[in-house]
N, C-alpha and C positions, 0 to 999 in steps of 0.2 A: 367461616367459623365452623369448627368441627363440633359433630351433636354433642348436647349437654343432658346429661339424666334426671330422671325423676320419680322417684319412688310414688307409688299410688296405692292405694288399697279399695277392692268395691266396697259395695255402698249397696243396703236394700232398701233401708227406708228413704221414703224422698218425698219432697211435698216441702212446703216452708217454714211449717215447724221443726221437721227433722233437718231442714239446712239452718235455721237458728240455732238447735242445738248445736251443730255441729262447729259452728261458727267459737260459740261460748265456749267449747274445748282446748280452741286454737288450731279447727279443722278449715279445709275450704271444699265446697262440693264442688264435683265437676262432671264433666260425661265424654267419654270418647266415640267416634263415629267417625264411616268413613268407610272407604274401599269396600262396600258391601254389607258390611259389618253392623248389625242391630246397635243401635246405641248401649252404654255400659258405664252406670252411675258409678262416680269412683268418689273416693277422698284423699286430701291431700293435705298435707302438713305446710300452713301459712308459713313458717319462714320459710320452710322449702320454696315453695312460690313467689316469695320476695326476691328471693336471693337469683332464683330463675330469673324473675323478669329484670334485674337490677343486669345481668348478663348480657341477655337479649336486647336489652332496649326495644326500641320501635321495629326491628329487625326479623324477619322471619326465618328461623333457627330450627332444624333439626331437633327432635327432641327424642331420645332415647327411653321411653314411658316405661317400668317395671312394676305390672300388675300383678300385689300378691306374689312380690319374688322369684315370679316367672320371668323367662325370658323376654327381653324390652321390647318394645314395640314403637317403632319410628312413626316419629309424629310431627304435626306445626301446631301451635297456640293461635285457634282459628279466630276467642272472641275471650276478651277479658270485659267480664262485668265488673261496675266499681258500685262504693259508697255512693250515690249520687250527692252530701253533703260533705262525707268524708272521703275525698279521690282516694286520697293512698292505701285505702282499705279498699281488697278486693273480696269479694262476694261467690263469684263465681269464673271458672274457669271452660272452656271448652274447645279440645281439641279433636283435631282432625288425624285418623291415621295414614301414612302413605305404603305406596309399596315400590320399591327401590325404581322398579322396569317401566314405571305407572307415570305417563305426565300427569301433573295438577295442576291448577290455578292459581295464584300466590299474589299477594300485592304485596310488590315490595318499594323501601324507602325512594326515593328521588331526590338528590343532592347536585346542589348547584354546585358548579366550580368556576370561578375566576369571578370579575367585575367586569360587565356590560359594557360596551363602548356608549351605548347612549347614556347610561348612567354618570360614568366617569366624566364624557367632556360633553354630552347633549343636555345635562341636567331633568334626563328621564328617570322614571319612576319602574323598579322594577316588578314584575304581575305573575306572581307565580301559584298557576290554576291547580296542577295535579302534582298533589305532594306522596301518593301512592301510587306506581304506578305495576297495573295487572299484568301479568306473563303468562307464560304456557313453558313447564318444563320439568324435564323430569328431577327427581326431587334433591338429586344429584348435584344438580346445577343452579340450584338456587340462589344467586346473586346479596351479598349483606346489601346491597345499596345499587342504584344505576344512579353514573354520576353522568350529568347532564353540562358541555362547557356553553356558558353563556355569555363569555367574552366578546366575542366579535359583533354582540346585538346590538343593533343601532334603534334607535325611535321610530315605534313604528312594525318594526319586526318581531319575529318571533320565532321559536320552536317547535313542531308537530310532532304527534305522535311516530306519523311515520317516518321521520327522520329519524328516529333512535334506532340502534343495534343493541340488540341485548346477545351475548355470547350464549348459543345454546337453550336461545330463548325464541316465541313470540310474542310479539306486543298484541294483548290481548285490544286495547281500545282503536277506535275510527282514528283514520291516517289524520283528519284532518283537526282532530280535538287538539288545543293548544297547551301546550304541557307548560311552558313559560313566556313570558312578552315583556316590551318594555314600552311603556306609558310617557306622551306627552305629560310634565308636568303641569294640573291644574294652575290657574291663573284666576284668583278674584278677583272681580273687574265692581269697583265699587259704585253705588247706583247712582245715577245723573241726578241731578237735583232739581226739582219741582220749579215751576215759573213763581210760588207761593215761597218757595226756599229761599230764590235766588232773590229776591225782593225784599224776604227779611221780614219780623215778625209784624202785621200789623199794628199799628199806637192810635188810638182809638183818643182826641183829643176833646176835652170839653168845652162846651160854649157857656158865656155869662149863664143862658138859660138852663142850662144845664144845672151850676154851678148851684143859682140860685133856688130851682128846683132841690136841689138837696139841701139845701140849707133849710128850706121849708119842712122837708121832710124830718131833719134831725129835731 
């Protein structure tokens, strides 16, 4: 995906009344860092932000930042704060700047392709642990998705990290973390039943004296 832009303006006041203000105008606070660079309170215009992340998706995306209508500044959308009641409102934004020559660090998407062989005819369950998965690369090569094929997995098996190729990448996590697997389907095995079950409720019968006994009593 080729970078997408984004207009910014700084920002001096900060603190969480000056981001509620800012909020009430139709603003979003954000800060940019990165490649050395002090952090740099900025503002941003909510649809603008919508309309970005409606682009991006889950995806990490070049971002073309223009501070104050200076020349843009290349970046990734490092951490979107939300409403915690209301998701679709975002709060806060914070990105990261790069620099073209500079590897960085990036999680990007992991997508499954195909249908399991233990799924399709073993009647396994598919288990998929790492749905980010971390690289190393320059900023160039940033990947929209590793797509991972999971077809040929039978019950029982799995995919590691170190099995993946990323073009122009490192797989940042341990060779041995499971990126996806596929699962014996659980079986409820329902409980045996009691020597007190299996006999049936006791009937507790009365005798004459009994009988009589309560008759006494009524």
């Amino acid at each position: 995906m080729d970078a997408v832009t984004l207009d910014a303006a700084t920002r001096s006041n900060i603190g969480k009344g000056a981001a509620r203000a800012l909020r009430r105008d139709g603003k979003i606070p954000a800060v940019i860092y990165g490649h050395g660079r002090d952090p740099q309170a900025l503002e941003l215009d909510q649809r603008a932000v919508g309309r970005l992340l409606d682009v991006i998706g889950g995806e990490t995306v070049l971002i073309d930042v223009a501070i104050d209508g200076a020349a843009p500044v290349q970046a990734i959308v490092r951490e979107v704060q939300r409403n915690p009641v209301r998701r679709a409102d975002v709060i806060h934004l914070d990105l990261y700047a790069v620099v073209a020559g500079e590897p960085i660090l990036v999680d990007v998407p992991v997508h499954l392709v195909g249908t399991a062989e233990g799924v399709r005819n073993q009647g396994g369950v598919l288990d998929h642990h790492v749905h980010r998965l971390t690289i190393k690369c320059l900023p160039r090569h940033i990947p929209e998705r590793v797509d991972v094929d999971v077809s040929k997995l039978h019950v029982g098996q799995a995919i590691h990290a170190g099995e993946l190729t990323v073009p122009n990448a490192e797989v940042m996590h341990d060779a041995d973390v499971s990126i996806v697997g596929v699962l014996a389907a659980r079986v409820e095995v329902a409980p045996e039943p009691t020597a007190e079950a299996a006999e049936g409720p006791e009937v507790i019968k009365k005798g004459k004296a009994d009988e009589a006994e309560a008759d006494d009593e009524a």
